[in-house]
C-alpha positions as CSV (number, residue, x, y, z in Angstrom):
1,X,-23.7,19.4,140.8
2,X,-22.5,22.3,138.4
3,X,-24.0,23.8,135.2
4,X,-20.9,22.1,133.3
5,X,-21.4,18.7,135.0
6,X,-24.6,18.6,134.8
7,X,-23.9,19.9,130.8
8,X,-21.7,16.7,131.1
9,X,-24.5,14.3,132.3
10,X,-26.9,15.4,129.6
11,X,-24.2,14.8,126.7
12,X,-23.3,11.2,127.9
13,X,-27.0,10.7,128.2
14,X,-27.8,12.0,124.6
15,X,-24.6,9.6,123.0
16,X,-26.5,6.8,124.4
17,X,-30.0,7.8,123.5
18,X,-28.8,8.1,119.5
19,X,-26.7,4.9,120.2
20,X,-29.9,3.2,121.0
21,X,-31.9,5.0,118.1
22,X,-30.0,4.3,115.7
23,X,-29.2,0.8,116.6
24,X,-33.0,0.3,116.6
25,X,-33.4,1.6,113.2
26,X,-30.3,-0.3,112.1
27,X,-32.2,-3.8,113.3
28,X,-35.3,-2.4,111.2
29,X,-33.6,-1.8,108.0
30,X,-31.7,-5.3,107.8
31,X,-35.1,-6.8,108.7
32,X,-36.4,-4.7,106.0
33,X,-33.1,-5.7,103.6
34,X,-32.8,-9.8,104.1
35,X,-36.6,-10.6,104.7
36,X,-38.3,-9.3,101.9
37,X,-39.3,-11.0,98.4
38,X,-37.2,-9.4,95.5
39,X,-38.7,-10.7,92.7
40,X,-36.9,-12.5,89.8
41,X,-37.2,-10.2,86.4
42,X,-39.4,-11.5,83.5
43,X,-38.9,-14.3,81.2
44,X,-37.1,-13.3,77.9
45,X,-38.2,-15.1,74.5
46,X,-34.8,-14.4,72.5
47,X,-34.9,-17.3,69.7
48,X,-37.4,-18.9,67.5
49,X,-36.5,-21.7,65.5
50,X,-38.7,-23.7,62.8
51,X,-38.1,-26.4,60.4
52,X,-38.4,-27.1,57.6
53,X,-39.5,-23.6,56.9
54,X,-40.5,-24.5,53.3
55,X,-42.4,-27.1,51.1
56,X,-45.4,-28.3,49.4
57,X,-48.9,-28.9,51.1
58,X,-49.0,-31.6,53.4
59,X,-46.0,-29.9,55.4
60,X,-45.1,-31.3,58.5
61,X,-43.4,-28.5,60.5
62,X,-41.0,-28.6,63.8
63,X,-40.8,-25.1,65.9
64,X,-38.4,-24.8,69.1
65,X,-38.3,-22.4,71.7
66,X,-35.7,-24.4,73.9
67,X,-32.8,-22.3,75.0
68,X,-33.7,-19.5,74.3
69,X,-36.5,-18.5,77.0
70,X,-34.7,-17.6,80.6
71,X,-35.6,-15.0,83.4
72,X,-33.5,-14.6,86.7
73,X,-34.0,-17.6,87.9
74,X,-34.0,-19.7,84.8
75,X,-37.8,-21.3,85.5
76,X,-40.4,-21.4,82.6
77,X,-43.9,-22.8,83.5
78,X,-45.3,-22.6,79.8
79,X,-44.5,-22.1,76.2
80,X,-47.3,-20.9,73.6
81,X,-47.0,-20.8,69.8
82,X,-49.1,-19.7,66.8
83,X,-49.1,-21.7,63.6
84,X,-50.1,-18.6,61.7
85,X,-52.5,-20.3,60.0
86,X,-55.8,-20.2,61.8
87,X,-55.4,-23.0,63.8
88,X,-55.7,-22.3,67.7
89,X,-52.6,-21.4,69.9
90,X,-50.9,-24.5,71.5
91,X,-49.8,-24.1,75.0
92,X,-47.7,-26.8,76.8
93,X,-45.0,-27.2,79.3
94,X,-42.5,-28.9,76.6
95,X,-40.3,-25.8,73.9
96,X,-40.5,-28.6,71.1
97,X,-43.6,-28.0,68.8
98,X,-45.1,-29.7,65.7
99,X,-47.4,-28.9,63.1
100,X,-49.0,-30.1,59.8
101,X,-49.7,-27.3,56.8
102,X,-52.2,-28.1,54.4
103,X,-52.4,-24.7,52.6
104,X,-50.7,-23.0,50.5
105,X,-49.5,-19.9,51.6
106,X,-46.5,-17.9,54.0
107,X,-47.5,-18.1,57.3
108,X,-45.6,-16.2,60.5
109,X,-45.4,-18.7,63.7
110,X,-45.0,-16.6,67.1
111,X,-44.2,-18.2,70.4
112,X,-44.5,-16.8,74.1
113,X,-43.0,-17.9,77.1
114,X,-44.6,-18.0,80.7
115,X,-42.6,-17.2,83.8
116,X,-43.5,-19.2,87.1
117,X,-44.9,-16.0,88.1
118,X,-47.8,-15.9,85.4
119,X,-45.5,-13.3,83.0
120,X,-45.9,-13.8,79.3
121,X,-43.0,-13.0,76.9
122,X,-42.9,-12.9,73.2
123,X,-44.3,-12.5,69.9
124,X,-41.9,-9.9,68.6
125,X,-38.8,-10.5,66.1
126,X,-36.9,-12.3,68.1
127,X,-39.4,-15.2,68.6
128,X,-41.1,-15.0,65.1
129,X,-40.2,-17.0,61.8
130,X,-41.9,-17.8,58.5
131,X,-42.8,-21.0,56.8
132,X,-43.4,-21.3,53.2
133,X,-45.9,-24.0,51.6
134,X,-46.1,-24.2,47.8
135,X,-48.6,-25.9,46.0
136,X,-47.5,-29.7,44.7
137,X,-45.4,-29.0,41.6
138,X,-45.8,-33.0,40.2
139,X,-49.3,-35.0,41.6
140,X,-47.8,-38.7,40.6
141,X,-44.5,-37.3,42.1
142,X,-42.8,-39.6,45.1
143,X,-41.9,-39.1,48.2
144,X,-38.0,-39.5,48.6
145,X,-36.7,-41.8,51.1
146,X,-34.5,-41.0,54.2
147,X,-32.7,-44.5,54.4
148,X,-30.3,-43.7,57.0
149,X,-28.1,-41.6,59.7
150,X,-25.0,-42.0,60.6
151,X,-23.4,-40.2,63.5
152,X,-19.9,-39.8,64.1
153,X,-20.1,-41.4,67.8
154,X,-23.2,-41.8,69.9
155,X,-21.9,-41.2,73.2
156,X,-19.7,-39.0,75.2
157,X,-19.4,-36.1,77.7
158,X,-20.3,-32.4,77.5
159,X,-19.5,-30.4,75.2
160,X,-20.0,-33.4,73.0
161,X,-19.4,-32.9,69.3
162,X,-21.1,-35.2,66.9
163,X,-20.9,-35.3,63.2
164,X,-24.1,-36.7,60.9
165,X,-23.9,-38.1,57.6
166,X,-27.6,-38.5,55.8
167,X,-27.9,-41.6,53.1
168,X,-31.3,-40.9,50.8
169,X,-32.8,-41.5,47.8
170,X,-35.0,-39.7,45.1
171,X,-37.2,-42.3,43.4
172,X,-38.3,-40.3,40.5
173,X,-35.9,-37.2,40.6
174,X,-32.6,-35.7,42.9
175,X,-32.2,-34.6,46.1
176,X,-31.5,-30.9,46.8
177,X,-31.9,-30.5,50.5
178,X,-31.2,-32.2,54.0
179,X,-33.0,-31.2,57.4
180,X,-32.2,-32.7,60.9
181,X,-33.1,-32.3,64.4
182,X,-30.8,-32.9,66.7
183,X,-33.3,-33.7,69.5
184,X,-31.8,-31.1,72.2
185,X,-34.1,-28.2,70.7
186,X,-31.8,-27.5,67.7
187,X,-32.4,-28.2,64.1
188,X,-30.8,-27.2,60.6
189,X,-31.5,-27.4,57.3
190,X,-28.9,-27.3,54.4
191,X,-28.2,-28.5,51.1
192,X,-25.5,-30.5,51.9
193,X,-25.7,-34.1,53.5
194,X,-23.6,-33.9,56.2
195,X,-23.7,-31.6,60.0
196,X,-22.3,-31.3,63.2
197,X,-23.5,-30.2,66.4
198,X,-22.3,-29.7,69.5
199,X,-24.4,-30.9,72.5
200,X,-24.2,-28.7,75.4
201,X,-26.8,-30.1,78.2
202,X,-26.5,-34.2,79.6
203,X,-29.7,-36.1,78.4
204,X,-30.6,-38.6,76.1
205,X,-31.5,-36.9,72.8
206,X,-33.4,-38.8,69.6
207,X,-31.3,-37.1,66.3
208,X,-33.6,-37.4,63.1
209,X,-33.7,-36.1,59.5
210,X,-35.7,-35.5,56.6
211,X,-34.6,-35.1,53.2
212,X,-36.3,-33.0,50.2
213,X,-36.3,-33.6,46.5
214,X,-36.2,-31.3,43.0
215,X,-39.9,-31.0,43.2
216,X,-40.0,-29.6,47.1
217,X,-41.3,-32.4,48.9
218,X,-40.0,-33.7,51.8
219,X,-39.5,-37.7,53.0
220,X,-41.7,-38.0,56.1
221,X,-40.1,-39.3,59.5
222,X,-39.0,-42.7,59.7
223,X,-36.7,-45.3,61.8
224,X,-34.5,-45.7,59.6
225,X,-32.9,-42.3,60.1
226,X,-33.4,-41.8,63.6
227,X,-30.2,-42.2,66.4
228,X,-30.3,-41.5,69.6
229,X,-27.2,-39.9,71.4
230,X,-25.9,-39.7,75.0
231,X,-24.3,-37.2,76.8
232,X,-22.7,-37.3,79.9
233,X,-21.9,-35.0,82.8
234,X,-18.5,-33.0,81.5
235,X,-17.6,-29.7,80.9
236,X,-20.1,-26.9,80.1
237,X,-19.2,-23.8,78.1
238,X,-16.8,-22.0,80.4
239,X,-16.4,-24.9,83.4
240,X,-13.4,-25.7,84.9
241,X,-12.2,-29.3,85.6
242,X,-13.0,-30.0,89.0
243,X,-12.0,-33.8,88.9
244,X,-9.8,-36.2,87.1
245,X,-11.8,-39.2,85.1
246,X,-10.8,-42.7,86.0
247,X,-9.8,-45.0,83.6
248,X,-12.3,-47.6,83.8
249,X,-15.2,-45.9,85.9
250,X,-18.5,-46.0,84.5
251,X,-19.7,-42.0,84.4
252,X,-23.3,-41.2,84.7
253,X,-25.6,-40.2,82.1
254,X,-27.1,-38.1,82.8
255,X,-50.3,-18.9,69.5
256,X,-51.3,-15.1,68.7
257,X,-53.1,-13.8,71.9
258,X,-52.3,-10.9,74.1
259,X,-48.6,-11.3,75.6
260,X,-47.8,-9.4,78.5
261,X,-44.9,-7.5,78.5
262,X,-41.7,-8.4,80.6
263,X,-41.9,-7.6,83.9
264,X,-39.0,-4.9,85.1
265,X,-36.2,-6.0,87.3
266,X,-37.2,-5.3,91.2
267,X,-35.8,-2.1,92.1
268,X,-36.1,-3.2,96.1
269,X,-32.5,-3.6,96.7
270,X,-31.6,0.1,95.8
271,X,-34.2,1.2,97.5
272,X,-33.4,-1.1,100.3
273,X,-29.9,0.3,100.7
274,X,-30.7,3.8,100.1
275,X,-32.6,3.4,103.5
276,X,-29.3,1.6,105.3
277,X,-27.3,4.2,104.4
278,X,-30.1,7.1,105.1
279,X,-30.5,4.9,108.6
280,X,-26.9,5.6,109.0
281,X,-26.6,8.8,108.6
282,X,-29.7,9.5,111.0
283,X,-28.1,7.6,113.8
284,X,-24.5,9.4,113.4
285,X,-26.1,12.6,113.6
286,X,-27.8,11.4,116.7
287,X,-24.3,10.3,118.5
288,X,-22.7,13.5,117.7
289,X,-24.9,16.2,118.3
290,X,-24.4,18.5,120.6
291,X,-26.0,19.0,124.1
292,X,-29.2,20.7,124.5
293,X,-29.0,23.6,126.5
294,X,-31.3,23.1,130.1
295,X,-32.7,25.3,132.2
296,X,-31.5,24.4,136.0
């Protein structure tokens, strides 16, 4: 056999040694890629909403987080809020809070939001509001009366939009503004009688509303202005149509504390293909190089 045969050997020899190297580390780095855990970034606490946010002592006092608490995979274990008060943080699995105030004073309500992961969220602007309770302007004043609600329909499918008409009384004096929840996790307050909503999510969903008179108290909650309204399965924001309705066809209906900052996105992906494409390189230089000189 001749130098430059034997030259040839050793270079045939060498392609398949960094074939087999780098296909090896190839393997490795989509083990590495498509087995490991990237975990989902924190939860985000984006909207506080409360209601009414002003009154006279004795103030009964809604708060919502719903909507407005996601991460990357859309779970939340727990929500926590702080009256502001001095009453002790309540922590539950449900975004829909309530409250009586029986001080006078402005008090800042915070809420936080708990990934599956144990991650706390919140507290800051976003999820902070303020509720104002006045002292009792009249002490033989009475209570006005919520005596009914009237919604434009009380069925339908997503988005479903519903108009609310509120019918109240003021015993001893007027009326000067109207609060309702609409039972998904939205409220408003105005001083007008009538709203409208659009529901986004399927559910069943309890509407109520509260009225308030000259002297700033409010009517308390009652039957009598209570509706509930169902929404079905339709079209979200930004869905297509996927199927044509049948005439006929029934459709389905469907506080304070330390808060932990949100957790950073995973960078293991980047990192993951940096190594791919490192892995590549290393095996490529391993095909192509050049024959080591040998003694014979």
């Amino acid at each position: 056999m001749t130098c430059s045969q034997n030259g040839k050997v050793l270079s045939k020899f060498s392609f398949f040694r960094g074939l087999e190297t780098a296909g090896f580390f190839l393997v490795l780095t989509a083990f590495f890629l498509f087995t490991r855990p990237v975990r989902a970034a924190g939860p985000v606490c984006s909207r506080l909403m409360v209601g009414p946010s002003s009154g006279v002592r004795n103030l009964l006092v809604m708060a919502s987080v719903a909507g407005a608490s996601q991460n990357q995979d859309g779970l939340v274990a727990e929500y926590r809020l702080n009256w502001g008060d001095g009453s002790e943080d309540e922590n539950q699995v449900e975004p829909v809070f309530s409250h009586l105030y029986r001080d006078v004073g402005e008090f800042e309500v915070k809420a936080w939001v708990k990934d599956e992961l144990g991650s706390w969220a919140g507290g800051e602007e976003n999820c902070r509001a303020v509720v104002t309770v006045g002292d009792v302007q009249k002490e033989d004043n009475l209570r006005p009366e919520c005596q009914h609600l009237s919604p434009s329909t009380v069925s339908g499918l997503k988005p479903l939009t519903v108009k609310f008409e509120i019918e109240a009384v003021d015993p001893d004096g007027t009326l000067n503004h109207y609060w309702v929840d609409f039972g998904d996790g939205y409220f408003a307050q105005q001083d007008s009688a009538s709203f409208q909503h659009v529901y986004q999510t399927e559910g069943a969903f309890f509407a109520q509303a509260r009225v308030r008179d000259n002297n700033q108290q409010w009517s308390g909650l009652t039957v009598n202005c209570k509706e509930e309204i169902s929404v079905g399965a339709g079209l979200g924001v930004g869905e297509k149509p996927t199927a044509t309705p049948v005439p006929g066809k029934p459709l389905a209906v469907g506080g304070g504390g330390e808060a932990s900052p949100s957790a950073a996105p995973e960078t293991g992906w980047s990192i993951g293909w940096l190594w791919f494409l490192g892995m590549i390189g290393f095996g490529l230089t391993l095909i192509f190089r050049p024959a080591e000189d040998q003694a014979f």
